[in-house]
C-alpha positions as CSV (number, residue, x, y, z in Angstrom):
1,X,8.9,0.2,19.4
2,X,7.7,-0.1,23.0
3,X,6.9,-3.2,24.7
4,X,5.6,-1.2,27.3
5,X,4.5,3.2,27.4
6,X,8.3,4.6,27.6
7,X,9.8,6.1,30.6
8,X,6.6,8.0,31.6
9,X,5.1,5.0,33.4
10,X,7.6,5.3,36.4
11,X,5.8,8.9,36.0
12,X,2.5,8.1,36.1
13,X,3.3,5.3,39.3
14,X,4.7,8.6,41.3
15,X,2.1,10.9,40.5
16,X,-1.3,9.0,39.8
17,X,-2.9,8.4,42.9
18,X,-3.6,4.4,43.7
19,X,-6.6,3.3,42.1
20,X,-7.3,6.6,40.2
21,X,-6.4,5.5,36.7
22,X,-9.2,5.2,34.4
23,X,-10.0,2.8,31.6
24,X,-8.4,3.8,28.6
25,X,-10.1,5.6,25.8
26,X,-8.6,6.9,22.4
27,X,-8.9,10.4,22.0
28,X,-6.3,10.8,19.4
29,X,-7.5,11.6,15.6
30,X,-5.0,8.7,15.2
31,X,-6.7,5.8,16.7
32,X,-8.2,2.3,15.3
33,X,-10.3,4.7,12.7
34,X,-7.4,5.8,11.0
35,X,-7.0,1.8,9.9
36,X,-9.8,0.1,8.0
37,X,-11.4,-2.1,10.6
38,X,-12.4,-4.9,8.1
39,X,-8.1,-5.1,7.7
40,X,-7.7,-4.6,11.3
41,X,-9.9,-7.8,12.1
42,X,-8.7,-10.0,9.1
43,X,-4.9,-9.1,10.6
44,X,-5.4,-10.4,14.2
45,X,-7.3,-13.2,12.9
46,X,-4.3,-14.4,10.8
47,X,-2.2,-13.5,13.9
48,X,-4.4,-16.0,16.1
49,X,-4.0,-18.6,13.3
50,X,-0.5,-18.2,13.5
51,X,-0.5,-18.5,17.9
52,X,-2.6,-21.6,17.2
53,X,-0.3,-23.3,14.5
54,X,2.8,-22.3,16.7
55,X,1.2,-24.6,20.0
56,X,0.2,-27.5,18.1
57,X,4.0,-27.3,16.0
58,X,5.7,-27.2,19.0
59,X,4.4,-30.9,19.7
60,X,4.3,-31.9,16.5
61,X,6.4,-30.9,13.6
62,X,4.6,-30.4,10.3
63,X,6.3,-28.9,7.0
64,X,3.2,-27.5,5.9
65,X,2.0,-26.2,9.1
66,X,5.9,-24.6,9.3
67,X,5.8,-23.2,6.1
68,X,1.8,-21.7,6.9
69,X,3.5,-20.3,10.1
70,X,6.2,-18.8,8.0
71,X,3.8,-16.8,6.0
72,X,1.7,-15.6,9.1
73,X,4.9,-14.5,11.1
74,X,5.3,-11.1,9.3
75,X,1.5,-10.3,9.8
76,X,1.7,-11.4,13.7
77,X,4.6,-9.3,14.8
78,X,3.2,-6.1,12.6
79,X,0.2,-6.4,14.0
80,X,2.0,-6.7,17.6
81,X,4.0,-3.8,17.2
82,X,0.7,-1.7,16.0
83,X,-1.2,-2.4,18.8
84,X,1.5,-1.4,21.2
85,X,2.6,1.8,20.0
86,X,-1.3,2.2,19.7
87,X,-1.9,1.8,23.3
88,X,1.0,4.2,23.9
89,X,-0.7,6.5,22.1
90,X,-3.8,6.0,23.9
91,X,-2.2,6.6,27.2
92,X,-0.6,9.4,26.8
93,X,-3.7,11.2,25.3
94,X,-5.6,9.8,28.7
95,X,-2.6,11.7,30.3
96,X,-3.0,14.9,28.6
97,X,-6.8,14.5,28.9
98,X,-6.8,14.2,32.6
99,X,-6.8,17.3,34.7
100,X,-5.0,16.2,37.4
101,X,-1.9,15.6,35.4
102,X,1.3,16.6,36.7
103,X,2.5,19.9,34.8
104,X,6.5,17.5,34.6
105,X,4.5,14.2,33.5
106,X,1.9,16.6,30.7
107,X,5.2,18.0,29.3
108,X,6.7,14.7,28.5
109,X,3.5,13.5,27.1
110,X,3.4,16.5,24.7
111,X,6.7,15.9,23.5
112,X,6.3,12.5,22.6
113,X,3.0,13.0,21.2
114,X,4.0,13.4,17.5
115,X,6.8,10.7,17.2
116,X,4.2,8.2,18.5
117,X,1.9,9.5,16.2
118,X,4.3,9.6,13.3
119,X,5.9,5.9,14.0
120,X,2.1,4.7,14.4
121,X,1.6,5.9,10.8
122,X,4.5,4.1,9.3
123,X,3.4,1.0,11.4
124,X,0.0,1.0,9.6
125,X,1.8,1.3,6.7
126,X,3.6,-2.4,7.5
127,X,0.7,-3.8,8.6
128,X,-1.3,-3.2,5.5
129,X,1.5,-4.3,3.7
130,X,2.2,-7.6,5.7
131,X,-1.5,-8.2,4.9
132,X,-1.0,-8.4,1.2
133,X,-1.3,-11.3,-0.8
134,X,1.8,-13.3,-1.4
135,X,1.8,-13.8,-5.5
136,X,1.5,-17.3,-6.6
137,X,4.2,-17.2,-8.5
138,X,6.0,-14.3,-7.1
139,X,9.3,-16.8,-5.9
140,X,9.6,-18.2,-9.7
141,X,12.1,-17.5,-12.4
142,X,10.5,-15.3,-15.2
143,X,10.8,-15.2,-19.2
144,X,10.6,-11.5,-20.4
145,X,9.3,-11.4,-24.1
146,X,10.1,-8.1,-26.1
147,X,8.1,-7.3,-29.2
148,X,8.0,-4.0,-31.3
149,X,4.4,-2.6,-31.9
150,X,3.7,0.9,-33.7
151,X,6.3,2.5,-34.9
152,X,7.8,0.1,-37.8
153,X,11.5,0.2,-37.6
154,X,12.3,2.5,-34.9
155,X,10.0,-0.1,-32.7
156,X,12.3,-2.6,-33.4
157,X,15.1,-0.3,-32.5
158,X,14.1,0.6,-28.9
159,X,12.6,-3.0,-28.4
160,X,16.5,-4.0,-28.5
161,X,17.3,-0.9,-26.1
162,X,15.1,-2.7,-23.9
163,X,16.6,-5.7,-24.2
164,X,20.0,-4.3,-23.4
165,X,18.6,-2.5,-20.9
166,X,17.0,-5.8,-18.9
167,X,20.7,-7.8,-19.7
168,X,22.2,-4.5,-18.3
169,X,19.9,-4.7,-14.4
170,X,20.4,-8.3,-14.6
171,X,24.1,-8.1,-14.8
172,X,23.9,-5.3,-11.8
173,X,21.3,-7.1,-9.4
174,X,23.4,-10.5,-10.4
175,X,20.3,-12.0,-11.6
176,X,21.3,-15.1,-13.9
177,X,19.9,-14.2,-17.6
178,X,20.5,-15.4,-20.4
179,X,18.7,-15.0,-24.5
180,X,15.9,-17.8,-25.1
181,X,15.1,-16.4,-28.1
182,X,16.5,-13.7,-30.5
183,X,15.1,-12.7,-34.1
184,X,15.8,-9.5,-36.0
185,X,13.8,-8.3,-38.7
186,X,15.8,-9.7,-41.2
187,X,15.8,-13.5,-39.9
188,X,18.9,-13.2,-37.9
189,X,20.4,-13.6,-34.4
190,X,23.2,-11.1,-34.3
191,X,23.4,-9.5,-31.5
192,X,25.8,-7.0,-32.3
193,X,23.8,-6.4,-35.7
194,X,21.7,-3.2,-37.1
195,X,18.9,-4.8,-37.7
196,X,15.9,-3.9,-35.6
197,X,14.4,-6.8,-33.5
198,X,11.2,-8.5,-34.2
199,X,10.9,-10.6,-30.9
200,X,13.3,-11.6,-27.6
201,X,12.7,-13.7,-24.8
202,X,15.0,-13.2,-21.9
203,X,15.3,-16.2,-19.5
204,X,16.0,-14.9,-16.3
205,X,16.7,-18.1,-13.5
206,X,17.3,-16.5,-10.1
207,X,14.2,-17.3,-8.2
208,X,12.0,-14.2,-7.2
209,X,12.9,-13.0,-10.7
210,X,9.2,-12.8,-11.4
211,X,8.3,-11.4,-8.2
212,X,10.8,-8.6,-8.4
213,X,9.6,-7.9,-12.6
214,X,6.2,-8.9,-13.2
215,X,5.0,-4.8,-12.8
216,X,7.2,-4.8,-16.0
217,X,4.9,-6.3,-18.4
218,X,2.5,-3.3,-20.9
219,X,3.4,-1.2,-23.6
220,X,6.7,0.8,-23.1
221,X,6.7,3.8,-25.0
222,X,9.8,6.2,-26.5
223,X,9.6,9.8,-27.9
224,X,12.7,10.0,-29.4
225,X,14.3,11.1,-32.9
226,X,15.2,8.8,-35.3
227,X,18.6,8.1,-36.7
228,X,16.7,8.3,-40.0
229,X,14.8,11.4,-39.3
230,X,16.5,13.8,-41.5
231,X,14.0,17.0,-40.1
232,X,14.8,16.3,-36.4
233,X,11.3,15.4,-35.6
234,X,10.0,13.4,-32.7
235,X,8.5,10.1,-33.1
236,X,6.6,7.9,-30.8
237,X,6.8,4.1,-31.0
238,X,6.0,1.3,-28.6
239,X,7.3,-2.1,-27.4
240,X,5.4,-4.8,-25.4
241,X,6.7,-6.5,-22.9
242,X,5.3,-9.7,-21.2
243,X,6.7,-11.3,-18.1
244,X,5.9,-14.9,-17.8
245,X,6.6,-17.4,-14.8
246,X,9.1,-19.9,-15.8
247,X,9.4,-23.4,-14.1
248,X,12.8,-24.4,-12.8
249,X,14.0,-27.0,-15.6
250,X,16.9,-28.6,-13.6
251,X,19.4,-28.4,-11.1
252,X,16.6,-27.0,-8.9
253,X,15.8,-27.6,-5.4
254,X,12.2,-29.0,-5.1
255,X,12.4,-29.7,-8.9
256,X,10.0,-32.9,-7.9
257,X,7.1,-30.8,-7.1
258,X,7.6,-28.8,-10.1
259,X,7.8,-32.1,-12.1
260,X,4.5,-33.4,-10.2
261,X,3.0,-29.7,-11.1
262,X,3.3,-30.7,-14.6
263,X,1.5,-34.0,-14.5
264,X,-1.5,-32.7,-12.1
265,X,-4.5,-31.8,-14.3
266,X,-5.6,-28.7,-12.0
267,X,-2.2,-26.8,-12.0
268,X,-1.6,-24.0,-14.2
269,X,1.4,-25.6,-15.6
270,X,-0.6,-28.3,-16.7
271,X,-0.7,-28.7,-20.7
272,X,-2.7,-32.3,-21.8
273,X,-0.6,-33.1,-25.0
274,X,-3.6,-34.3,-26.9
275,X,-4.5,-30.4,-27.1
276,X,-1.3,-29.8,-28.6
277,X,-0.2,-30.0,-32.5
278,X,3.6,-30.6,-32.9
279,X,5.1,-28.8,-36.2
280,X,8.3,-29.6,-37.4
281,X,10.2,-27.2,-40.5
282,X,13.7,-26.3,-41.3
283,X,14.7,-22.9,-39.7
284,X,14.9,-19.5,-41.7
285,X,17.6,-17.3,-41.0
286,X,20.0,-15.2,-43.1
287,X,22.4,-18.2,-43.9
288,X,24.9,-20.5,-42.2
289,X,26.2,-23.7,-42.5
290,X,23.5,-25.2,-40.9
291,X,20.7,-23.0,-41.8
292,X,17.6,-24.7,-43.8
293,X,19.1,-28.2,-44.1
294,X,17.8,-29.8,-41.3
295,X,14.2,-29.4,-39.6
296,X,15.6,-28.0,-36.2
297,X,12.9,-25.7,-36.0
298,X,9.6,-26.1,-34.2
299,X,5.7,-25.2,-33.2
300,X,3.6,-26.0,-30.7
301,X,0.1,-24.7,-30.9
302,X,-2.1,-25.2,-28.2
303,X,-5.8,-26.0,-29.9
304,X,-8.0,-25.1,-27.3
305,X,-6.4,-21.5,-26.8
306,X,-5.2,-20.7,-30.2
307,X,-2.0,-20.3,-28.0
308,X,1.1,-20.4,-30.9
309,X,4.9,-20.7,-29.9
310,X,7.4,-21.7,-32.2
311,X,11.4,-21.8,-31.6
312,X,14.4,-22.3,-34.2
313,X,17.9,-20.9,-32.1
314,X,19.2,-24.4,-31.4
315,X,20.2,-26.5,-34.1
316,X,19.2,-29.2,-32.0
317,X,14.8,-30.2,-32.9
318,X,15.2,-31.6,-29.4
319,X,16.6,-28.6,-27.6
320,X,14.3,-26.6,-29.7
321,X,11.3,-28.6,-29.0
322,X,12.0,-28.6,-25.2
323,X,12.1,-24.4,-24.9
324,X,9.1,-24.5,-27.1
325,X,6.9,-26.5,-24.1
326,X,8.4,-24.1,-21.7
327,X,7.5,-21.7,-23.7
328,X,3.9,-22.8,-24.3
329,X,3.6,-24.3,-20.2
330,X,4.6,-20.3,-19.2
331,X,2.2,-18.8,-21.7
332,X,-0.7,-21.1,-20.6
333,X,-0.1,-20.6,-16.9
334,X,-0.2,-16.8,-17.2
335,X,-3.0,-17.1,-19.1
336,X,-5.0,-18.8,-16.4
337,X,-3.8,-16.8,-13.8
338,X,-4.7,-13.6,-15.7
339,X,-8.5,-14.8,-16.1
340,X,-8.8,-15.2,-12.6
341,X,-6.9,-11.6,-11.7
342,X,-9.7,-10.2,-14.6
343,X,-12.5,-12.2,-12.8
344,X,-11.6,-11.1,-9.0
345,X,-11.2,-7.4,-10.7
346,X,-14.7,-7.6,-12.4
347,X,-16.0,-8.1,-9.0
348,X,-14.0,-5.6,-7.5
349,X,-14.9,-3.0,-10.0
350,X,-18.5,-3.8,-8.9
351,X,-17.7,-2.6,-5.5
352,X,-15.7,0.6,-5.2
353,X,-14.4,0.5,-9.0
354,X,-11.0,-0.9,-8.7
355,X,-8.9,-0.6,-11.7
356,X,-6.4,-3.0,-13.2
357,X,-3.9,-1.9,-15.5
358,X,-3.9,-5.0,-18.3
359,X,-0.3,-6.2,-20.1
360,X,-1.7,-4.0,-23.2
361,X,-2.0,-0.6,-21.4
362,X,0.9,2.1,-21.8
363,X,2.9,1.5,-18.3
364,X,6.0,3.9,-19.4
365,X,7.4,7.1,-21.2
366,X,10.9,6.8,-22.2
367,X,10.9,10.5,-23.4
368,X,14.8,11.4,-25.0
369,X,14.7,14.8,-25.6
370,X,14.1,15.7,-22.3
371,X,16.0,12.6,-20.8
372,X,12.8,11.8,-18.5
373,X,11.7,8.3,-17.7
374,X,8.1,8.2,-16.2
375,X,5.9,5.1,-15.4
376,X,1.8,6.2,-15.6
377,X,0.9,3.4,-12.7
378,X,3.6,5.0,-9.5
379,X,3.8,8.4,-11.5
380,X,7.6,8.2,-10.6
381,X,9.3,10.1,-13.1
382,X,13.4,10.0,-13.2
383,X,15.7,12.6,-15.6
384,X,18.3,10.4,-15.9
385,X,17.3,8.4,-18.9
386,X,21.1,7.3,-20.0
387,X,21.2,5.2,-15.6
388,X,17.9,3.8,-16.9
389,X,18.7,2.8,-19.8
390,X,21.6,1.0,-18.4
391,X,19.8,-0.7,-16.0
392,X,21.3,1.4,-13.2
393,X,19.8,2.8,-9.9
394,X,17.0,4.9,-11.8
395,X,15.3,1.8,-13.3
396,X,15.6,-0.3,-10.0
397,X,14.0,2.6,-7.9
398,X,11.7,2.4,-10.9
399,X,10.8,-1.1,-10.7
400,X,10.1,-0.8,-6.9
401,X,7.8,1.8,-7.2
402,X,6.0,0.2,-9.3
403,X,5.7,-3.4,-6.7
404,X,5.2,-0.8,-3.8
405,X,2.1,0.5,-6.6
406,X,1.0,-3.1,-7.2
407,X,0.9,-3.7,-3.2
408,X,-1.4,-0.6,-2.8
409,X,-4.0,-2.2,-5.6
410,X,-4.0,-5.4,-3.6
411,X,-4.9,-3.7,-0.5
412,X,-7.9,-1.9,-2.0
413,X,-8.7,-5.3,-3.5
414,X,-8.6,-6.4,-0.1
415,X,-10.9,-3.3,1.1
416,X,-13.2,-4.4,-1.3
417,X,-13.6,-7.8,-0.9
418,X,-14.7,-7.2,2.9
419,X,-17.2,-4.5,1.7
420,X,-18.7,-7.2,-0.8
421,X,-18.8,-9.5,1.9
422,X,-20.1,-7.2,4.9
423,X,-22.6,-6.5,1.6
424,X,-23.6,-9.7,1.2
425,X,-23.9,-10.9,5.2
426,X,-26.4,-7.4,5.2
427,X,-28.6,-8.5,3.2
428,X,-29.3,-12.0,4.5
């Protein structure tokens, strides 16, 4: 981008006369309009935040005033690069404007007219994205919880497509994963079996794991024909899927401050064990060796929010009762991140009538007959359901769309939050 307007300024030192250039003005349909000004101000006055942190660093090192600058970098040098490609812009439209041009100089602004224009679109586009909101828990591991809905069997069917299919990206992206929980209709853990699944979680430990799947979670729908279906009809069934944040449990770097998250009352992660009721019972299953003749298997329900986890795939009660608190500390945490999400929405909504799209709204068509793969929230749709389904290139262009759908909610949450605010301050 230029630090300075291109090779025409050598231009406009030959041919303007001395003391005959004007003040600028933007006369280009592409000017500070075309970028919410409300965006425009709360970007330069992260950008002077991050100038001011940077001086008093540079004296004094701080982690947290490092790791604040870290976060305000990306908005500072967006916002740089905006400004300069807009004050090209403006130039070269004073240049065009002005009569006295030279014919040589008015032909080179012409040409270069449209790329500025162009690369000062895609730089809005950076900005506004630099601008939003990191997720709280977007550099986390994640748990991915699979359960059939509607649908009966063949729901159970697909909901273990999906879980092949989130092993499969995993395995691609190298993403460590590996099966919390696995139960199949019948009461077994088979993986290779025929029975359809009743519920998975999917532990998946690289970090940014939640940031990269958390537009994932809703009802995941399939139009396919059944293996059973003896008249070759078309059924719909659905699976949910819920993406949790999941706390580092060892062998972590900065596992202290998780640890200290646990024990701080106004955390997310925090769970008071007073609240919780401990239930102990001998695991069902469809036989083994070990199978109901111990009580491995265990509950935790959370009394204030009716919250109910229970886990039974180790043999081990202790092993068992560990995942069941990470479980339960997940479940909780989303939960109180969600109200707040549904709170700042409400207001939102109130504004300029935002729309959130909740865990329990249909997200995506996996339609088999016509080998399509569409997600309602981008309205990406792929015809290459077999690479989805695999968790290939499809899915992952998927997946991004989706985030890149997510950052484009935040920035109109954003918008509004300004309008309520230049609201409020109106009325005063």
């Amino acid at each position: 981008m230029f630090g300075a307007p291109w090779i025409w300024r050598r231009c406009t030192n030959t041919y303007l006369k001395p003391g005959g250039r004007r003040l600028l003005r933007f006369a280009s349909t592409t000017s500070h309009a075309s970028f919410s000004p409300a965006l425009l101000a709360r970007a330069r006055s992260m950008a002077s935040e991050h100038d001011k942190l940077s001086q008093e660093t540079s004296e004094n090192f701080d982690a947290k005033i490092s790791r604040r600058i870290g976060e305000l970098k990306s908005v500072a040098m967006a916002l740089k690069e905006w400004e300069d490609t807009q004050n090209s812009l403006s130039e070269l439209n004073t240049l065009l404007e002005d009569p006295t041009t030279d014919s040589e100089l008015r032909e080179l602004a012409v040409e270069d007219l449209a790329t500025t224009a162009s690369q000062l679109d895609t730089l809005s586009r950076n900005l506004a994205t630099s601008l939003t909101p990191k997720h709280p828990f977007e550099d986390l591991p994640c748990l991915l919880e699979i359960r059939p809905g509607v649908g009966g069997g063949e729901a159970g069917l697909f909901a273990g497509d999906l879980l092949r299919m989130y092993r499969g990206y995993c395995q691609k992206k190298n993403m460590r994963s590996s099966l919390l929980k696995f139960e199949t209709e019948d009461g077994g853990s088979d993986l290779s079996g025929d029975s359809p699944l009743q519920e998975a979680i999917l532990e998946i430990e690289s970090p940014g794991a939640y940031g990269k799947l958390r537009g994932e979670a809703g009802v995941h729908r399939v139009q396919r024909v059944p293996a059973t279906e003896n008249k070759g009809r078309t059924h719909t069934s659905a699976v949910a899927v819920l993406v949790l944040p999941s706390l580092p449990t060892s062998g972590t770097e900065g596992q202290e401050v998780w640890e200290a998250d646990l024990k701080d009352p106004n955390s997310d992660y925090y769970v008071n064990p007073t609240d919780v009721r401990t239930d102990v019972m001998r695991a069902r299953g469809a036989g083994g060796q070990h199978v109901n003749t111990t009580d491995s298997a265990v509950r935790l329900t959370h009394i204030p929010t009716n919250t109910v986890v229970s886990m039974q795939d180790s043999r081990s009660q202790h092993q068992n009762r560990e995942r069941a608190w990470q479980l339960l500390r997940s479940k909780i945490a989303q939960a109180r991140r969600e109200a707040r999400e549904e709170e700042v929405t409400r207001l939102r909504r109130g504004v300029i009538g935002v729309a959130k799209m909740g865990r329990g709204d249909k997200v995506r068509t996996y339609n088999y007959g016509q080998q399509r793969v569409t997600d309602h929230r981008s309205g990406l749709s792929v015809h290459n359901l077999d690479d989805v389904m695999e968790g290939g290139d499809e899915l992952d262009k998927i997946i991004d769309s989706v985030k890149t759908w997510l950052g484009e909610r935040e920035i109109e949450g954003l918008l509004a939050e300004d309008e309520a605010a230049a609201a409020g301050n109106g009325k005063k």
